[in-house]
N, C-alpha and C positions, 0 to 999 in steps of 0.2 A: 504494500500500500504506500502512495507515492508519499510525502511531507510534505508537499508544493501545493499552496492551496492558492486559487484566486479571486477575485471578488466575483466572479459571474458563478462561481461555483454554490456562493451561500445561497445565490436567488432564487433557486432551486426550488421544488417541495422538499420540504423534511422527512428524512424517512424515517420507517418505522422501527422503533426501535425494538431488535431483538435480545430475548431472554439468555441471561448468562447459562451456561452450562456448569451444571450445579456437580460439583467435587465430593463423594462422601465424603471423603477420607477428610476433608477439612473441614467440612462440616462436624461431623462426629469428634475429630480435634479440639474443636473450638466448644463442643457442650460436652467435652469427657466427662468434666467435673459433675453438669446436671443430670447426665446417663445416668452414672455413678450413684447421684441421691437418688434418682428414678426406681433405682434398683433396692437402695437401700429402703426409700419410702414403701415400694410395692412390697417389701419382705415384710417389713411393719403394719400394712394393713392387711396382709397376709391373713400375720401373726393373730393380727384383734379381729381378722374376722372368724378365725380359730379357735379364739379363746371367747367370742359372744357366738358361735354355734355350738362351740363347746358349752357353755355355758344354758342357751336358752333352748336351741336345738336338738340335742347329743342324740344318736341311734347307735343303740349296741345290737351286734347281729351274733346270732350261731343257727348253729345248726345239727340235725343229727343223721347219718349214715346209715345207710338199710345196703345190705350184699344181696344178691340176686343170684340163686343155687342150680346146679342143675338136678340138684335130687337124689335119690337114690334107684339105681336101678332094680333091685334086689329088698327083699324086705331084711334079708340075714346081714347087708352089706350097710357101713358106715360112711366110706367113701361116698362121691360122687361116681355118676355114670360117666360122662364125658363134658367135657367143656363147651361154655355155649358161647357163638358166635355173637358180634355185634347186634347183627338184626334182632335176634332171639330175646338178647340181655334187654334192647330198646323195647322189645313188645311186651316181656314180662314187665319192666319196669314202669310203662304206664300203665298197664293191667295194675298194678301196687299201688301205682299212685289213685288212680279211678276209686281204688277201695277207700284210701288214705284219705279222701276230702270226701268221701260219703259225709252226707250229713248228720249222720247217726254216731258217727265214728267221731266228729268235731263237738255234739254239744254232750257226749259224755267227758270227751276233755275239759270242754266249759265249765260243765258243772261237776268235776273235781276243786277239794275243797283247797288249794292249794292255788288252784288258776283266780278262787273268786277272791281269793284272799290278795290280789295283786292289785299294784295302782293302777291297770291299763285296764282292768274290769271294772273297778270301784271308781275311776274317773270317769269312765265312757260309760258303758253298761251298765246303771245301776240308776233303778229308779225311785228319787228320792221321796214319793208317795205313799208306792208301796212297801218300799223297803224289800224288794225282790231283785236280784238280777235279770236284764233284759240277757237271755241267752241265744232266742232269735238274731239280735242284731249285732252279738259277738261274732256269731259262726260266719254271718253274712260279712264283718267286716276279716275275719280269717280267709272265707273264701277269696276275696279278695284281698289278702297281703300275702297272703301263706302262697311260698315259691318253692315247688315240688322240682326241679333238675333231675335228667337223668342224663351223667357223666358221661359223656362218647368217649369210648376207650378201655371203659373199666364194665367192672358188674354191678356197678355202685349208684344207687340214686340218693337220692337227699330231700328230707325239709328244711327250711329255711325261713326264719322270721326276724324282724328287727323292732323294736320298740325305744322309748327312750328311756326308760329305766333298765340297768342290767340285770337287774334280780328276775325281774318278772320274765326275761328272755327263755333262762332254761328251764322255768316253771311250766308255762307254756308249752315250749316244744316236746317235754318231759310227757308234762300230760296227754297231747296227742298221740305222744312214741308208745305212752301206756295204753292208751284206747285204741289205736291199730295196731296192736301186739296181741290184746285182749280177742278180737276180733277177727285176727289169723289161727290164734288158736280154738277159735270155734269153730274155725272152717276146717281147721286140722283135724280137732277132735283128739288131742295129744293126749296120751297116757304115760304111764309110767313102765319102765321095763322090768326085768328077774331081777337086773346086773343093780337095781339103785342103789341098795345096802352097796358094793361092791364100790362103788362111784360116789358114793354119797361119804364112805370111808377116807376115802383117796380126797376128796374135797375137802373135808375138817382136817385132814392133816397137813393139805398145803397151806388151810386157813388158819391152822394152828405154826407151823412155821413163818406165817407172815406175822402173825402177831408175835412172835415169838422176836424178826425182826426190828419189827415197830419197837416193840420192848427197847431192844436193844438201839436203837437210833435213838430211842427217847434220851435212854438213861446216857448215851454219850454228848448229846448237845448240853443236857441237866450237868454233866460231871466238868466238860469242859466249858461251860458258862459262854458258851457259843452265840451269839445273836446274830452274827451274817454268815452265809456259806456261799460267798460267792467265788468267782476265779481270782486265786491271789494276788494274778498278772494286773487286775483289776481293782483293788483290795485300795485302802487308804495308806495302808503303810508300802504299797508299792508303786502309790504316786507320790509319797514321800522320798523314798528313796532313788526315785526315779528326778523329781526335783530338785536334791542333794546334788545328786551327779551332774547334774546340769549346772547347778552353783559353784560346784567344786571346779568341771572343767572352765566355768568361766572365768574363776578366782584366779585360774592357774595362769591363764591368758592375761588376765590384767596385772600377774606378778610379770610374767615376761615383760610383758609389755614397759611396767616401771624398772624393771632390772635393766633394759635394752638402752630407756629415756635417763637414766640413770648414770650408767656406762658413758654415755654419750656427752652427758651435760658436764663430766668429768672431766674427758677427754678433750670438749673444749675451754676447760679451763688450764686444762696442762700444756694447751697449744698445741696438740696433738693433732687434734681436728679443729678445720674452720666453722667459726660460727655461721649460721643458715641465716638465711636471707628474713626471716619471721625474726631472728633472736635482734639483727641489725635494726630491723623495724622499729622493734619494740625501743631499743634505745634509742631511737633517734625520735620519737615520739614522748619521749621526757622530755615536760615544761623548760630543763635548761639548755636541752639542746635547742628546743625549737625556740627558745628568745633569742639565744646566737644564733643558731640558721637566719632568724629573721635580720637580725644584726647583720653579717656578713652580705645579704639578699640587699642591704640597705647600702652597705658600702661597695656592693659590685655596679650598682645602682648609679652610686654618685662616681664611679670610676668611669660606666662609661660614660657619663654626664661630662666628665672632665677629658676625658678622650678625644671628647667631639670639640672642645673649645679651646685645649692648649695642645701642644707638642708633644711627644713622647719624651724628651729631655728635661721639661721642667720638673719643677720642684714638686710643683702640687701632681701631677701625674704619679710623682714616682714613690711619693709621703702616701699616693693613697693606695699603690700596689703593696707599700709593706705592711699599711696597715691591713689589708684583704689577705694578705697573708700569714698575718701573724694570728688573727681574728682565725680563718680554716685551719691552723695549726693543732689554736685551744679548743677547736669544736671536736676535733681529732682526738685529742687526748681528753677530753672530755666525754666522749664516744665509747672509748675506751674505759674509762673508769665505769660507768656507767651500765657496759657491757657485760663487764666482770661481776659486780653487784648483783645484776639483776642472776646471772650464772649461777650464783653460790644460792641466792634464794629456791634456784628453783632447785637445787639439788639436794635443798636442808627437806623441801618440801616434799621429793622421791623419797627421800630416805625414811622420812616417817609413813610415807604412804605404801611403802611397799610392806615396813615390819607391820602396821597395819593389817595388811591384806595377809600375811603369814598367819597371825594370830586367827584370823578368822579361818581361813584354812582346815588349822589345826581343829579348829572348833567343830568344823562340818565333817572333817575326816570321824570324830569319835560318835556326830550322831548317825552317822551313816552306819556305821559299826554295830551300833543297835538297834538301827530298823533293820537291817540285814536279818538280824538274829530272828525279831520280830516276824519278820516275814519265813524263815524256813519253819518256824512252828507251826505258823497258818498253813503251810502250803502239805505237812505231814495231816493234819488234821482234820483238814478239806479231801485229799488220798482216801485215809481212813473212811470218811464220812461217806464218800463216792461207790467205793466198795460197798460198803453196805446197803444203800442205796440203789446199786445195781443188784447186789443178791435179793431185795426186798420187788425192783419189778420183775426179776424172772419169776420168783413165787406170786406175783400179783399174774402174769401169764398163765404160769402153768393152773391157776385156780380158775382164771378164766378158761383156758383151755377143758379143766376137766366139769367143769361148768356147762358148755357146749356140748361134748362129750356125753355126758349124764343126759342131756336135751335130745341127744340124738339114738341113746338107748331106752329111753323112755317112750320112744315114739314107735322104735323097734317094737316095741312090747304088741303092739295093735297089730303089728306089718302093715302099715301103714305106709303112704310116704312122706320121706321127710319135708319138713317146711322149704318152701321154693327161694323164703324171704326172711332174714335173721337181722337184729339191728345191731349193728357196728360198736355202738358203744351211746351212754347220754350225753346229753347236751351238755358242754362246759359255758361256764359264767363267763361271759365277755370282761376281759379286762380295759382291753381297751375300747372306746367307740369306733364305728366302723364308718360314721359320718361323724363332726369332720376329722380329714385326716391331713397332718402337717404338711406329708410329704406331697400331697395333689392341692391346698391349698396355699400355702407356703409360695410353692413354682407358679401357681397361675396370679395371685396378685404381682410379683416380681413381671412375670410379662407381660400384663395387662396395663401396670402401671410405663413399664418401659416402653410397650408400645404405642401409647398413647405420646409417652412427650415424642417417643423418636418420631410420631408422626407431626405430633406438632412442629418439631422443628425444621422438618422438611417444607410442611405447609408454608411456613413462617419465611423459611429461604425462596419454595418459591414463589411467593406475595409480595417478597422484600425490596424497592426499589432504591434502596440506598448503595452508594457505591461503598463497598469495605474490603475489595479484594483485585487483584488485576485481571483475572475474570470479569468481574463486573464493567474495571473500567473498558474493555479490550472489544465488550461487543456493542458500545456507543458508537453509532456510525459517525463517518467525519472527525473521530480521536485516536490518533498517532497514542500508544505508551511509551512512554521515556524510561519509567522506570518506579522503581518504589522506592519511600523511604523510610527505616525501618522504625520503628516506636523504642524510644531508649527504655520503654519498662519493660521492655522483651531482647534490650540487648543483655547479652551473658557478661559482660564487659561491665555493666551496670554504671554507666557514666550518669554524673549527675545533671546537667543538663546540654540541650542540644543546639544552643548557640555558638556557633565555631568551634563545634566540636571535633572539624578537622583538623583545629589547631591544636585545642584543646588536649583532644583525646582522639590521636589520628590513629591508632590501632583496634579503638573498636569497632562494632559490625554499624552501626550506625553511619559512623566514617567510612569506612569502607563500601557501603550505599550510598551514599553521597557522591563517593568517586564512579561508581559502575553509572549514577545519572547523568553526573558531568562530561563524562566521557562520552556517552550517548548524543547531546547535548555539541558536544565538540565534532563531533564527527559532522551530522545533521547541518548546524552552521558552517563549518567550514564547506562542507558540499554544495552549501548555496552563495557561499560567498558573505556569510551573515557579519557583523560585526558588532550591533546591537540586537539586544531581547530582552522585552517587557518581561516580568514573570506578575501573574495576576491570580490572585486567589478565587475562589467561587464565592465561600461564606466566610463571615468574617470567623478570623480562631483556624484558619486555613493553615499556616505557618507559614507564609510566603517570605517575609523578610526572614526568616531562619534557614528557611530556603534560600536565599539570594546569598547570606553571607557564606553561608558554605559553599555552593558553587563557585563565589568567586575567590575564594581560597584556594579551592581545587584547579582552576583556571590559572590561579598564580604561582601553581607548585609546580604546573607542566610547564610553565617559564616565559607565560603570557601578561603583558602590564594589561592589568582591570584595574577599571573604575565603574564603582555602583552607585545611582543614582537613588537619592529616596522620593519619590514621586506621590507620594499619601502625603499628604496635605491635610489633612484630616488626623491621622494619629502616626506621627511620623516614628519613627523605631531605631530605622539603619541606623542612627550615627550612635544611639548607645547603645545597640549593638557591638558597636568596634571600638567602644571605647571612647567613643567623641559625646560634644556636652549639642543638646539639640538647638543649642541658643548661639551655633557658629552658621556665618554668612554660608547661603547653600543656592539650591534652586531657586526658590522664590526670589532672592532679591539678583541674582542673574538673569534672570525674567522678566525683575521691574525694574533693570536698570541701576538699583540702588546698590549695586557691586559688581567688580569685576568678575571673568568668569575665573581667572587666575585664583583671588585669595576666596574664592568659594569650595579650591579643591584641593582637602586635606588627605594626609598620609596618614593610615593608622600605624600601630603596632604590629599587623599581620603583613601590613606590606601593599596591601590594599588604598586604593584612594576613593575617599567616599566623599559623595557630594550630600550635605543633609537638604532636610529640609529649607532651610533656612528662617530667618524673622519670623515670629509668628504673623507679624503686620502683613507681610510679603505673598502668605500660604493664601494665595488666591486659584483655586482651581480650575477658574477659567482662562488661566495664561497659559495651563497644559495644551490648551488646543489654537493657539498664535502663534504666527511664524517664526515670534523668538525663539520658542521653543527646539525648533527646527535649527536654527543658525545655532544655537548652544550644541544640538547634537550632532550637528556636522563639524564642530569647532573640537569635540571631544573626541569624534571619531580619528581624527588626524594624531591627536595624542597620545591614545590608549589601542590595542590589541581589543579587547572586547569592553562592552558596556553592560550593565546592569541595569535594568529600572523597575523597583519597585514600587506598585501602584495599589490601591485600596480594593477591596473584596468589588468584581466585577457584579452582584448582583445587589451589593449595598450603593455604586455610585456609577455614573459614567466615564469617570476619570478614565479608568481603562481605553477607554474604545477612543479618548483623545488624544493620549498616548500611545496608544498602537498604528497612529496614524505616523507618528514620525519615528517611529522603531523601523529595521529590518525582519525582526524574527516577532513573533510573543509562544507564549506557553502559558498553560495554567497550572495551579500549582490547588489538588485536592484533598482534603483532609477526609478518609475515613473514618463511615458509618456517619457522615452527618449531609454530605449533598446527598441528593437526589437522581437517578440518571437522568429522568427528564431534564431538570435543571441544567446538567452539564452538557448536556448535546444540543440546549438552547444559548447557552455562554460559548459555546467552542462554535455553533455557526456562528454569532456575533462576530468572533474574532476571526473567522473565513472570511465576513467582509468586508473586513478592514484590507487596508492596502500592504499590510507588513504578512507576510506569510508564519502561519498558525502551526507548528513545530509538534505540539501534542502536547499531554498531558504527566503531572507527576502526582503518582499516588503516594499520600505522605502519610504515616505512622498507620499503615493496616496492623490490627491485631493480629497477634501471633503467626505473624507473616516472617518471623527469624525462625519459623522451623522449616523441615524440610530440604528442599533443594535449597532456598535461601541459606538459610542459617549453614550447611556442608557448604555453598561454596565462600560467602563471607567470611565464614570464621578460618576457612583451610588459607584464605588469601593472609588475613589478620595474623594467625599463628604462622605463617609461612614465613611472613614479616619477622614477626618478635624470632624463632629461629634463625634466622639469618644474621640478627644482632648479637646474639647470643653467640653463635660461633667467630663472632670481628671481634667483640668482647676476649676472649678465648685465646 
């Protein structure tokens, strides 16, 4: 895209202006921080919406197991005949279920005295007139909650209920398992066998062995005053000991650590080792070095005052060299003292800090020692308890076993056949609720909450017409980009402010954008031959004269004579900018005649020549658009390499557009997240048509615009630098 713009060109229609092409990745950069609450906030309502359905809502579920047989083929035989297929296991198992929600089958469960004795009967079902249970409109709200499954894969079907009270869960499903249990065996017709005595033997004696166990688990929790049995790995004295060791290796670490600083702060006291660049710091940052530095600062000051006015031979010349040198001798040895001092402090201070950290050490080595011990007893007597514990469920098996057994000799008795359908085991008491549960509500507040801001902030990006990025400025038709400049709260270099900061603080990333604009800026003009350019802000707070003086520092370090012109009239800046007072003869009164144009143009300290404002009498803004104006800038052009003029925010004044009539180049100069793009592709046609050609735009302090590709290649330039001195140093 050309940079030659000419006035036929602004008369145009305006086009329309196209949507930036939106960046996740910066985007998402730029709200990490509100993702981040997003997520945090979403685990938090999560959590309370966990803990009020926990609370007001709770459903605790179980359920109980029914096996599905193939029977017996043989009335002498215990076994099964043969295994039954999927289909087989599906059709017996809703033939069970069919029987299972008879209704006959459901309001003997109801009116079991244990179902009416629950809150989910006595709160719903029970009418408070009669003092009767409504048992009709139990079964009916059973038949609709009661979840009969039959397991694909297994022989196994299931009832299933949830209520909110736990107690009343397995009372409930207990009493149905009892009324269709009741109900199979009258279909059975179940008798008893020869074999009972024989099996009924064998039963009391496993019964009598488990008791026998129980006994003994009793009396070993009663004897060892046991109150937790859990895994020792787990245990409180093995997250003790486990936190010990973590203290201990830290401790050890922070002795290294003082024995290394230690060592070290010795070494440079014996001159063995030089002091570091922080130890020299820190001395020279004592109030009396810094009254001599300033002392010294004062007499380098007045030497080269006396430089510029006598001889190298005279007297005062050479009275004030020995004074400068005798003043850095005592800062020297004053440096020194100082150095040393501060040395011995910190060394009194390792030495107590390390016997310190020994003694504590010590201390954590003996309690470890005893949660150790602590912990092998628990872990013998957790063994012990387990053992027993497992010999106590194979006797709860085999009682169960000969339990079944006895059921299936009993039935033998008849030659009958055996039951098709046996229950698995009773319903266990819900410990936990089955709604809600942390792990499904926990994750979906976290996404719902993230989802929404992430979509907010996209909505937000794309609705946003404010320029805050080189994306944004890049798809403003008819806007050249020059360049960005970076925001010093996001340079790493952390300069304090950004007024000639090239002079200032010429190796931070700030400076170092400064120069990739200048340069841009350089090339652009020289290609067209340019030798003046306006720079004009959009809104006021733009930064444009901070822009002008660093440009024309940077212009002056490539080894080009500039002079900047302050062209606000209105709140003039440039000259205390550079260090000039705003009340010296400037533009204005070389406009109205009331000064030459010679002592209107000062040299700062940087090297730069600045034209101020001048008079306040003189700040008449309507001389920016008189032909004086014109014969001053042709009279300066003759003088200097490049010109500056800075002029007041283009949509606070017209200043601008009077002054771009006697420039060669202009720019503007934008401040992100505060114009508008409309706004700027109406200010940059204005300056299409004007007669001075319109160069582009600079994007000034975008947010966290120092990462990225910026920031790797500013700072690799910056450090490339400071390396290089490093090794001349060297």
């Amino acid at each position: 895209m050309s940079t030659s713009h000419h006035p036929s060109r602004g008369r145009q229609s305006a086009p329309t202006l196209r949507r930036p092409t939106i960046d996740p990745m910066r985007v998402l950069r730029q709200h990490i921080v509100g993702l981040l609450a997003s997520i945090i906030v979403g685990a938090a309502i999560g959590a309370v919406a966990f803990l009020l359905f926990g609370r007001l809502y709770p459903l605790y579920t179980s359920e109980i197991l029914f096996e599905v047989r193939p029977g017996l083929a043989e009335s002498t035989e215990i076994g099964t005949a043969e295994a039954l297929d999927d289909d087989e296991v599906e059709r017996i198992g809703r033939t069970q279920v069919q029987l299972l929600m008879q209704r006959d089958v459901l309001v003997r469960a109801v009116e079991n005295p244990q179902v009416r004795d629950t809150n989910w009967m006595k709160t719903w079902f029970f009418d408070e007139q009669t003092q009767q249970p409504l048992v009709a409109q139990a079964v009916d709200d059973l038949e609709d909650y009661l979840k009969t499954p039959v397991l694909r894969g297994t022989n196994l079907f299931a009832i299933r209920w949830s209520w909110h009270v736990a107690l009343d869960v397995p009372k409930v499903l207990n009493a149905i398992a009892s009324s269709y249990t009741q109900k199979i065996k009258q279909l059975d017709d179940q008798q008893f066998s020869s074999n009972e005595k024989l099996f009924d033997d064998q039963l009391r004696f496993v019964q009598m062995s488990l008791q026998d166990i129980s006994d003994d688990i009793h009396s070993f929790i009663v004897a060892k005053g046991i109150t937790t049995l859990d895994d020792p790995r787990y245990s409180q004295a093995a997250i003790e000991v486990e936190t010990l060791s973590k203290n201990l290796a830290i401790l050890q670490e922070q002795i290294t650590s003082a024995e290394t600083q230690y060592r070290q702060t010795a070494m440079k006291l014996e001159g063995t080792v030089e002091p570091s660049h922080e130890d020299i710091v820190e001395a020279e940052q004592d109030p009396t070095i810094v009254q001599q530095l300033n002392r010294l600062e004062i007499l380098k000051a007045e030497e080269r005052s006396l430089r510029e006015q006598y001889n190298e031979d005279t007297s005062q010349v050479q009275q004030i060299e020995r004074m400068v040198r005798s003043t850095s001798e005592q800062v020297r040895v004053k440096e020194d003292e100082i150095l040393n001092r501060n040395l011995n402090a910190r060394l009194k201070t390792l030495g107590s800090e390390r016997e310190r950290l020994t003694q504590v050490m010590e201390r954590i080595d003996m309690e470890l020692e005893a949660k150790d011990s602590l912990l092998r007893d628990l872990a013998a007597d957790t063994s012990r308890y387990q053992a027993m514990k497992t010999q106590q469920e194979n006797y709860e098996k085999q009682r169960d076993d000969a339990q079944q057994l006895l059921n299936a000799i009993r039935l033998m008795k008849l030659r009958s056949d055996a039951s098709r359908v046996r229950q698995v085991g009773p319903a266990d008491l819900p410990r936990d609720p089955s709604f809600p549960r942390i792990e499904y509500v926990l994750p979906a507040g976290v996404i719902v909450c993230f989802g929404l801001f992430l979509g907010w902030i996209f909505l937000r990006e794309i609705m946003e017409q404010r320029v805050r990025s080189l994306a944004d400025l890049a798809v403003i038709p008819g806007v050249d980009v020059l360049g960005a400049i970076a925001d010093i709260d996001d340079d790493p270099t952390e300069p304090e402010d950004a007024e000639l900061i090239l002079r200032e603080k010429p190796d931070s990333v700030t400076a170092e954008s400064y120069r990739q604009v200048a340069a841009s800026l350089q090339r652009a003009m020289a290609r067209q031959g340019h030798s003046s350019l306006m720079v004009a802000g959009g809104m006021p707070g733009a930064g444009t004269t901070t822009v002008v003086g660093n440009l024309a520092c940077a212009f002056m370090a490539a080894g080009h004579s500039v002079c900047v012109l302050d062209g606000n009239f209105r709140r003039p800046r440039l000259a205390k900018t550079f260090g000039l007072g705003n009340d010296l003869p400037g533009l204005g009164d070389a406009l109205s005649d009331t000064g030459s144009l010679d002592s209107c143009v000062h040299q700062s300290a940087s090297g730069v020549y600045v034209i101020p404002a001048g008079s306040e009498a003189s700040r008449l803004a309507e001389r920016l658009g008189d032909e004086r104006f014109g014969t001053v800038m042709a009279a300066l052009r003759n003088r200097f390499d490049y010109l500056f003029i800075d002029v007041p925010p283009a949509v606070a004044a017209t200043d601008a557009i009077h002054v771009a009539g006697r420039c060669d180049a202009t720019s503007l100069v934008i401040r992100a997240g505060i114009e508008q793009r409309g706004l700027v592709a109406r200010i940059a046609r204005e300056f299409s048509e004007a007669s001075a050609n319109f160069l582009g735009a600079i994007l000034n302090r975008p947010r966290q615009s120092v990462g990225g590709y910026f920031q790797r290649n500013y700072e690799m330039m910056a450090t490339y630098g400071q390396a290089e001195d490093d090794q001349d140093e060297t």
